[in-house]
N, C-alpha and C positions, 0 to 999 in steps of 0.2 A: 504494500500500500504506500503509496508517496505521502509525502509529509506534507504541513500548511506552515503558511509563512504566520510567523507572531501578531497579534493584533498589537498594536505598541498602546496608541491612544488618535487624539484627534488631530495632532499635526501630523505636516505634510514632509514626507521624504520623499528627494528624488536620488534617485541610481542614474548616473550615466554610464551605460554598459558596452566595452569598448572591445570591440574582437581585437586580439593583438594581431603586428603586423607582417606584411607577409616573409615567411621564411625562406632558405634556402629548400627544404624540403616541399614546400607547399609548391614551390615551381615547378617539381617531377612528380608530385603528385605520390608522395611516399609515406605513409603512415608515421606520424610523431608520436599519439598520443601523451605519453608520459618522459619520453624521449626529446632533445631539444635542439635542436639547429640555430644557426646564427638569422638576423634580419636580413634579406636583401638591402639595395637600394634606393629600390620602386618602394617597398615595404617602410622605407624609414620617411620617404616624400611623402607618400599619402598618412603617415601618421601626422607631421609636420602641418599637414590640413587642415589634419579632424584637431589638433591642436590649437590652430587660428580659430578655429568653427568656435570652438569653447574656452577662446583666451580669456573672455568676459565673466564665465564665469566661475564663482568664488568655492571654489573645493576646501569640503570642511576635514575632511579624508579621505585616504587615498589607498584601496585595497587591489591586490592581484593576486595571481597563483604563485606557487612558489619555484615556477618555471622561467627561465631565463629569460623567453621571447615575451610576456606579458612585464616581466619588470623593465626590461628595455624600452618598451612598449612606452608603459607608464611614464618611465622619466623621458621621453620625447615628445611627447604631448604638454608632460607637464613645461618643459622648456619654452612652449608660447604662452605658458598661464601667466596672467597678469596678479592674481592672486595667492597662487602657489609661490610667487619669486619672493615674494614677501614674508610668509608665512613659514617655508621651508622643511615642510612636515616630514618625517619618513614613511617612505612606502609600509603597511603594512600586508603583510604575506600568508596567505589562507592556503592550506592545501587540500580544503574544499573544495575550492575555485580550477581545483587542477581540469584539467583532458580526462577525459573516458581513458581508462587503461586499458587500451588494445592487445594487449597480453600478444602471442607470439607475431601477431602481424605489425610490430614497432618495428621501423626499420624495411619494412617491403613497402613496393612498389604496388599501385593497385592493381596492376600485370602480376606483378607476381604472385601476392593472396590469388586471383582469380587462379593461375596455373598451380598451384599450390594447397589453396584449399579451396577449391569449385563450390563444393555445395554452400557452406558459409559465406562465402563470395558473392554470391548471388544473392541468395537471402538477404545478407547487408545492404546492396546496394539494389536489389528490384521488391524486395517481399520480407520488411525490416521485422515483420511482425513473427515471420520463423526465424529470426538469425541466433543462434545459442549460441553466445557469449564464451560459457564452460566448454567448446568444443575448442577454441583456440585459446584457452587459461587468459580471459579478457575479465573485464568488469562485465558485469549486467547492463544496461542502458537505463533500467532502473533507479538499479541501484546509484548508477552515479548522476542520476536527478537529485533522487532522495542526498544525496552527499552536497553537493550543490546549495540545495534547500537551504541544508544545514548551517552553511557557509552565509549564506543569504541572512538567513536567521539571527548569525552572528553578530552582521554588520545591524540589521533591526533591534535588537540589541540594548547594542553600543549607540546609537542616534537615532532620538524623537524629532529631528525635522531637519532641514541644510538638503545641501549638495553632496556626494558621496560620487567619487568617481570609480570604478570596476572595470579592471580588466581583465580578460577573461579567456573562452576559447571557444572554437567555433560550436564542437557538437553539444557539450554543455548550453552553450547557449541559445542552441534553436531548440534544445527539447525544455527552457527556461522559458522562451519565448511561448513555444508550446501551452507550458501550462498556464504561464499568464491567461492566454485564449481560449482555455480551456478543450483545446485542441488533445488528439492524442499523442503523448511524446516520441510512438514512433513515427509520427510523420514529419521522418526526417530523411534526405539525402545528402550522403557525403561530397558530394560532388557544385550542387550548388548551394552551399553552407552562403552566410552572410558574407560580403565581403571583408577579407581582411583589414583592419584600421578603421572599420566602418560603426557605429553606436547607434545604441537606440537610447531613450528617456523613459524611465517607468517614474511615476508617483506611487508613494504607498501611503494610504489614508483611510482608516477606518477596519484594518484590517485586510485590505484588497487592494492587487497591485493594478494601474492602468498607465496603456501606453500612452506617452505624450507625441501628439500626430506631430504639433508646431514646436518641433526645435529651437 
């Protein structure tokens, strides 16, 4: 059963939820999960972006996973905050927040999972609803909702209202987005995940999280 996010009170948090940027691996297309590769340089530009996007506003903290491409991530964004240069807060680092642990497919290509392990391969990426996880010593897809949550949970917490900025990883955070929408969290594809450096705005208020459309 997946878990629920804390009811705190009646002020308002917001989350900016930041997919970190893109990697060397993510350009061949080869499974990270819990595993880490350095940024590109297309990867560090568009974070450079999403950082002017939200140079205005004022980050009360500042959380990511305990992986190297999300803490990079984080301090190049934060490098256009106009807020953060002042403040100077340190990252803090959840290993909630981590990647799905793709257990033996870390490190292959998605050629290679497919020639490798067919059936599972398939399932993951056309029919997420049969892919057993325990066949290739992975996380559940669940499970690492419910972990997430928990992470989430954390930051709820720790702050009844402000700016909260997260960074994060792709498949964690479409099956996050997921539940926000009440959607189900296997309606996910690894292939067109969010893009990398790319954020969304949730508010949490009352108990219930909702996406902010106007950035």
């Amino acid at each position: 059963m997946i878990g629920t996010c804390n009811d705190k009170n009646d002020k308002v948090l917001k989350l900016y939820i930041v997919r970190h940027g893109e990697t060397e691996w993510n350009v061949i297309k080869r499974f990270q999960g819990q595993l880490n590769t350095p940024l590109t340089e297309k990867g560090m530009e568009k974070l450079r972006k999403t950082g002017k996007k939200l140079e205005n506003v004022l980050f009360d903290e500042v959380y990511t996973s305990e992986l190297g491409r999300t803490v990079a991530s984080a301090e190049i964004i934060l490098n256009e905050n106009r807020g953060y240069k002042n403040k100077k807060r340190e990252l803090k680092k959840l290993a909630e927040l981590n990647e799905v642990y793709f257990g033996v497919w870390q490190g292959l290509t998605y050629e290679e999972v497919f020639l490798k392990y067919p059936e599972e391969g398939n399932n993951y990426f056309y029919n997420v609803k049969n892919y057993k996880a325990e066949n290739v010593e992975a996380e559940k897809l669940e499970d690492a909702l419910e972990r997430f949550l928990k992470g989430i949970n954390k930051i709820l917490d720790s702050h009844e209202s402000g700016n909260i900025l997260v960074v994060t990883h792709g498949t964690v955070f479409e099956m996050f987005m997921n539940y926000v929408a009440n959607d189900s969290i296997f309606d996910i594809d690894e292939r067109t995940l969010m893009g990398n450096g790319d954020y969304k705005v949730f508010s949490y208020k009352d108990g219930k999280f909702q996406e902010e459309m106007d950035k």
